[in-house]
N, C-alpha and C positions, 0 to 999 in steps of 0.2 A: 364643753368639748372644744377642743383647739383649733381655730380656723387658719388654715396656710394660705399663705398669699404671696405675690409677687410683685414687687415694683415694674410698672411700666413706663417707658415715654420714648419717644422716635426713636429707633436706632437703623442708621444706613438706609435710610428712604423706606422703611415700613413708617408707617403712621401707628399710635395708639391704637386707635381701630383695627387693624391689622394684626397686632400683636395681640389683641384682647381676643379674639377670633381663635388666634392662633394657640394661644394657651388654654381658651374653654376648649376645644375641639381635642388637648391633650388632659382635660381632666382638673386642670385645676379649679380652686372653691373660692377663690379669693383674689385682688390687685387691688396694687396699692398706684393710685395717679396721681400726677401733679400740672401746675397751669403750662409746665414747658410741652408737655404732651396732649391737653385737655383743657382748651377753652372755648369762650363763647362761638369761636369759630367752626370748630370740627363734634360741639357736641353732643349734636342729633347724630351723628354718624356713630359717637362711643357709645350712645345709647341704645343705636341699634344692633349691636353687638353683645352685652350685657346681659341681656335672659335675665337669669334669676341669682347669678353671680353676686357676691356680696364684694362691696369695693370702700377704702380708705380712699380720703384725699390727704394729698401733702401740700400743706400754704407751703406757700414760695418762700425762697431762702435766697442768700444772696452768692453763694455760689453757682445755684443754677439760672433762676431767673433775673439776678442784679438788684433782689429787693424784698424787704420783707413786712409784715404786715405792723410792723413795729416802727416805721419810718413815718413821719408826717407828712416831708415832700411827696410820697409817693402812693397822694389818695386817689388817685387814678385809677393807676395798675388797680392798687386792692380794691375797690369797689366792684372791680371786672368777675372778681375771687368771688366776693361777696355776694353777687347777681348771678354767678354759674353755680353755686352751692345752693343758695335758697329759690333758685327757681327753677333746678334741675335733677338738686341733690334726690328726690324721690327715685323719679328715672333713672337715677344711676344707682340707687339702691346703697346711697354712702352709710356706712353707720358710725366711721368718727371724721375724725379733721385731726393731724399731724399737726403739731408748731413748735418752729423752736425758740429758745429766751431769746429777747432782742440782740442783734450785733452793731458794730459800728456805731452811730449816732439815732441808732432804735432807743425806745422808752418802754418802760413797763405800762406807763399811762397809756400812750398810744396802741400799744399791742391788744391791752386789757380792751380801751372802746369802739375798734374794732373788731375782735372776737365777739364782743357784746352782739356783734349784731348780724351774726349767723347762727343759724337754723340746725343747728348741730352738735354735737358732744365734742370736747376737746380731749387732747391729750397733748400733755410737755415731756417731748424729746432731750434727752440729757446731748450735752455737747463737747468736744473738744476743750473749747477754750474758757467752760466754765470747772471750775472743782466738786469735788461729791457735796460738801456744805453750801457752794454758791447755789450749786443745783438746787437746792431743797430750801434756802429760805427762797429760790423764783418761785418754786414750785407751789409753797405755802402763801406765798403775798397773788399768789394768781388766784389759787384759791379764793383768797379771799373774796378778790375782784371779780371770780365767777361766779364761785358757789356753786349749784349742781351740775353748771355747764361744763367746767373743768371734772373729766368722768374719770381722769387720773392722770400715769404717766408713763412716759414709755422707754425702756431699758435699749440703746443701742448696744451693744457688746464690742463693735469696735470703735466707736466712741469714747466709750469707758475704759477697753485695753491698753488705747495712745495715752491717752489723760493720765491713767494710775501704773501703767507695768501690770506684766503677768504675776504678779503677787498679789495685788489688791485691784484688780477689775472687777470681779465681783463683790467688792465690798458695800459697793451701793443699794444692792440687793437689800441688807441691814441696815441699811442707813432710812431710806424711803420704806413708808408699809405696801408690802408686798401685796396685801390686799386689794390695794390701787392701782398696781401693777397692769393696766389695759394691752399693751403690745411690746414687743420684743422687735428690731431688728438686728438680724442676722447677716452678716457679708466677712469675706475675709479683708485682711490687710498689709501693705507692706510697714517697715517701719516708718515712722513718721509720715504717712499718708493714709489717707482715709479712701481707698480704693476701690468701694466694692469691686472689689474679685470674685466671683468662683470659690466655694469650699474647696481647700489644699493650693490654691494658688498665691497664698500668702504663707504668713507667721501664726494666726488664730490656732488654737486647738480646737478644732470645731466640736469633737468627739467627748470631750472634755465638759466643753460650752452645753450640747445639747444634754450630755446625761444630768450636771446639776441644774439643769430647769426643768427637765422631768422628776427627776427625785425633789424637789421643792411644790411641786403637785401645780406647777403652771398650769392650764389650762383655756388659756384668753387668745390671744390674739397674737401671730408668729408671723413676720414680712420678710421676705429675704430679699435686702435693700440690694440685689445685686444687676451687675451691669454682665455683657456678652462678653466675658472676660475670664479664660483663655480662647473658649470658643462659646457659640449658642446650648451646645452639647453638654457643657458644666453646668451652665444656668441649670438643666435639666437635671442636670445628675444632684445638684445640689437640692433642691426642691425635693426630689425623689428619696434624698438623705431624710429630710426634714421630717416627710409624712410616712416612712419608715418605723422611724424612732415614737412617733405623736400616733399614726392613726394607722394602721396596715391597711386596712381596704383600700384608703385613699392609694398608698404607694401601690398596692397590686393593682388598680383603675390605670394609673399614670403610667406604669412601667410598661403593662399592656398596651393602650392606646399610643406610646411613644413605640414599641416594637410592632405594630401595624404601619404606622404612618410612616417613619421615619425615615423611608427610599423616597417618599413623597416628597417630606420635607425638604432632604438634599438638593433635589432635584430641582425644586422651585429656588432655593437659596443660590444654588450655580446658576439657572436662568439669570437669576436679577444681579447677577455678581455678588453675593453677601459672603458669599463663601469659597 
């Protein structure tokens, strides 16, 4: 059955913790974290928040954190990764780990012997600035260098829209076995940027997106890579889209507990200025 999830990390002086709170208490089953939002510092406090929530992490990338686990100079940082996963990952109840191919003066080698040595199932993120074929021999030579650790890969949809045109973004789907197919991220886009937005706040056909992955009998793992972007309200609605289409009970939970709370929630968000 399909698990929905949401990307977390600070936004506007909520903490992770905060937001993780804030999204169990509306229902959701799943978040996806990463170390911009979730380190060794704050993460007794994500843990206590957490219940029985299932959660992804995302290694760092060098858009958001300045570095990636593919870098040599920067065994620092990743050890910090590698110390908050294999000595927390239970408590946080992770069940994969996100990466993406090396960028910049990253390696395959270095990426490979450090995923070696976390506690966890991988999955490889397709990207922008590789092609459907670069994708799939990283995909295959990581393989190799895993073996069962690499548990598959994961389909970005606006990744793949920038990279190929609305013709052939889904072509990748055929390309890579779908069998392996572990997670989906979902977000819209403007052209040439990779924006998580809000469903309909870009160019994506979400409507589109969502019924061919249902009719291809997905059923793994759905994150909606998105940011509070046009308001906190889209995030919701778009989520709400998701478990709609995948799971009705979950949307009739959410829709409920969002039209209970949500004079609450305003109110707290004007408090703190978010809104």
């Amino acid at each position: 059955m399909v698990l929905i999830g949401q990307t977390l990390q600070a936004y506007k002086g909520l903490s992770t913790e905060q937001l993780l709170l804030f999204v169990k208490t509306l229902g959701f089953e799943s978040c996806e974290i990463n170390p911009a939002g979730t380190s060794l510092e704050n993460v007794e406090k994500v843990i206590s928040k957490v219940g029985n929530m299932k959660l992804t992490f995302h290694l760092p990338i060098q858009g958001i954190e300045g570095y990636d686990f593919s870098q040599e100079d920067k065994t620092e940082q990743i050890n910090d990764v590698i110390s908050l996963i294999n000595n927390y990952g239970d408590k946080l109840n992770l069940i994969l780990a996100v990466v993406h191919p090396p960028e910049g003066n990253g390696t395959i080698e270095v990426l490979a012997r450090n995923l070696k040595k976390l506690k966890i199932p991988i999955v490889l993120e397709n990207v922008v600035w590789y092609s459907n074929d670069e994708f799939k021999e990283m995909y295959e030579k990581l393989k190799m260098e895993l073996g069962e650790q690499l548990k598959g890969w994961l389909f970005d949809v606006a990744h793949s829209y920038l990279r190929n045109g609305k013709e052939h973004y889904l072509d990748i789907l055929d390309l890579l076995p779908f069998s392996e197919l572990e997670e989906i991220h979902l977000s819209d886009c403007l052209e040439g940027e990779d924006s998580h937005y809000a469903f309909g706040a870009g160019i994506l056909p979400i409507d589109e997106i969502l019924r061919e992955i249902k009719e291809r009998g997905y059923d793994k793992i759905i994150v909606n890579e998105i940011d509070a972007h046009p308001t906190i309200w889209a995030v919701l609605d778009s989520y709400r889209k998701v478990a709609r289409k995948f799971k009705k009970k979950l949307y009739r939970k959410v829709t409920f507990r969002l039209a209970i709370t949500k004079p609450i929630i305003r109110a707290k968000l004007k408090k703190n200025k978010i809104i």
